[in-house]
N, C-alpha and C positions, 0 to 999 in steps of 0.2 A: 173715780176722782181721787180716793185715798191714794191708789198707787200709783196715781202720776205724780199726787203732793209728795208722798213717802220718796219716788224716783227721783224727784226732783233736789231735793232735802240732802237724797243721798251721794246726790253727784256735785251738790255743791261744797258738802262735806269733802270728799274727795279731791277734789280743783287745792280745794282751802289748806288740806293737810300737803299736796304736791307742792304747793305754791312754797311753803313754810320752812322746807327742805332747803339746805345751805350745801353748795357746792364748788369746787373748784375745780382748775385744771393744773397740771404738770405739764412740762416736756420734759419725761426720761433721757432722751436722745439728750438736751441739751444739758440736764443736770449732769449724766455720766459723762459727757464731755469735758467737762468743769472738774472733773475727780481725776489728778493725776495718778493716783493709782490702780485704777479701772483701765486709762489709756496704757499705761504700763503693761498689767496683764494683758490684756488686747494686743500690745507690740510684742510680748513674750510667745502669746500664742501665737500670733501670725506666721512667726519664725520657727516655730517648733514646727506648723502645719507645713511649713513650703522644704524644712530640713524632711521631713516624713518624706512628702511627696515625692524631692527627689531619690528618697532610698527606693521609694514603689515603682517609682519610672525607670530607672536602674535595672533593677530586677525585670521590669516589663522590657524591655529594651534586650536582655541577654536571651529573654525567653523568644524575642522575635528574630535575634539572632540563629539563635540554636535552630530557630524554623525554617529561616532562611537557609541554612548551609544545609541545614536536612533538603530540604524541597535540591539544593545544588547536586547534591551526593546521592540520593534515593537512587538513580540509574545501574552506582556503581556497587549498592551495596543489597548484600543478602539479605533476605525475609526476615532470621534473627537480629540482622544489625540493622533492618528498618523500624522492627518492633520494638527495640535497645534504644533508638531516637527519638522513636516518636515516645514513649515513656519519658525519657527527659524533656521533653518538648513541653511533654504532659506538666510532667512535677514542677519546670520552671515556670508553668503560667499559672498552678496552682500555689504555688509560693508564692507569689505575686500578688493573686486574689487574697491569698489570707492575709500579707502584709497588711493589704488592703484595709480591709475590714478589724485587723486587730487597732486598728492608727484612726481607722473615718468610720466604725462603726457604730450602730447605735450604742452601744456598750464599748465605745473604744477607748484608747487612750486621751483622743484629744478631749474627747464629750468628758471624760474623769479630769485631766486638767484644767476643764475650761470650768465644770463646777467647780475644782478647788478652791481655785481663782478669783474667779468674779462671785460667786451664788455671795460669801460674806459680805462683799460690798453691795450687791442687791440686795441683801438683808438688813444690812444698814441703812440702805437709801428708804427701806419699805417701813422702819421704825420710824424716821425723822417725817417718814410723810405721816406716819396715823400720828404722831406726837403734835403734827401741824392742826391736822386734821381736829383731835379732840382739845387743843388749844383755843383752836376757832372754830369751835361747833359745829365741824364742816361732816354732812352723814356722807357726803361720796366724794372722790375728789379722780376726776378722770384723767389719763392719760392720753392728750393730744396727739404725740407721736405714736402710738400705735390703731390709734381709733380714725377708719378714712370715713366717718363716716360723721365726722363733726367738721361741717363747713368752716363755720366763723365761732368764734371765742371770743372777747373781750379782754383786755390785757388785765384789765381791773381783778378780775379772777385768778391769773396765774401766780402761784404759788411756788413756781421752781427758785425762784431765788433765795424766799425763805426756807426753801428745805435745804438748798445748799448751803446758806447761813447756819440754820441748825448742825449739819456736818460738819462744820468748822470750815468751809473755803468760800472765798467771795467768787461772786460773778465775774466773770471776765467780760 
């Protein structure tokens, strides 16, 4: 009987303290849309990723040429000057591969630009929210747009507008 009282005791304690907890929501998505210099960076990268691409396609393109005229010619030419071809066959698709990877790698170019770029302004958005947060004695304050796993929210909670205000831009 104690340790049903004691259970009992303990779970309403528990209930009482979850209950007591202040929380809110954001939408990232909409607050970084609302930062023109976020969408900036976004359009900078864009253009830099599709300028890359076409240098890679390029390159991939000469390497399936080279493939081609080899596959056309292979009849007319000797064992040295098949092995001569297919070696540049070789090196122009491995050119290609490393472009690759030096520009869309995990450690590539664009992944180094795109932290340059945006990581400061997520760092910004991530101070104006905990500044929201300990303003309004909020212990968690969740992300709508990346969480599928919250059906309904209540608008009375969302806090993106204030945090956009704290950055200095109004809502659009």
């Amino acid at each position: 009987m104690k340790k049903l009282a004691l259970s009992l005791l303990l779970l309403v304690a528990a209930i009482s303290s979850v209950s007591a907890q202040k929380y809110a929501m954001v939408d990232m998505d909409y607050i970084l849309r609302n930062i023109p210099s976020y969408e900036m960076a976004n359009e900078q990268l864009n253009q830099l990723s599709q300028r890359w691409q076409r240098e890679v396609e390029a390159i991939g393109t000469e390497a399936q040429n080279l493939y081609q005229n080899f596959l056309s010619d292979k009849v007319f030419l000797t064992d040295e000057q098949i092995k001569k071809r297919e070696s540049e066959v070789v090196a122009k698709e491995k050119e290609a591969t490393d472009l690759r990877y030096k520009y869309f790698g995990p450690d590539g170019e664009l992944y180094k630009k795109r932290l340059s770029l945006l990581k400061p302004i997520q760092d910004e958005v991530y101070e104006a929210i905990k500044q929201v947060a300990q303003q309004r004695g909020y212990q968690t304050i969740f992300d709508r747009a990346s969480s599928s796993n919250i059906i309904y929210s209540s608008p009375s909670i969302d806090v993106s507008n204030e945090v956009l205000t704290r950055l200095g831009y109004s809502n659009k």
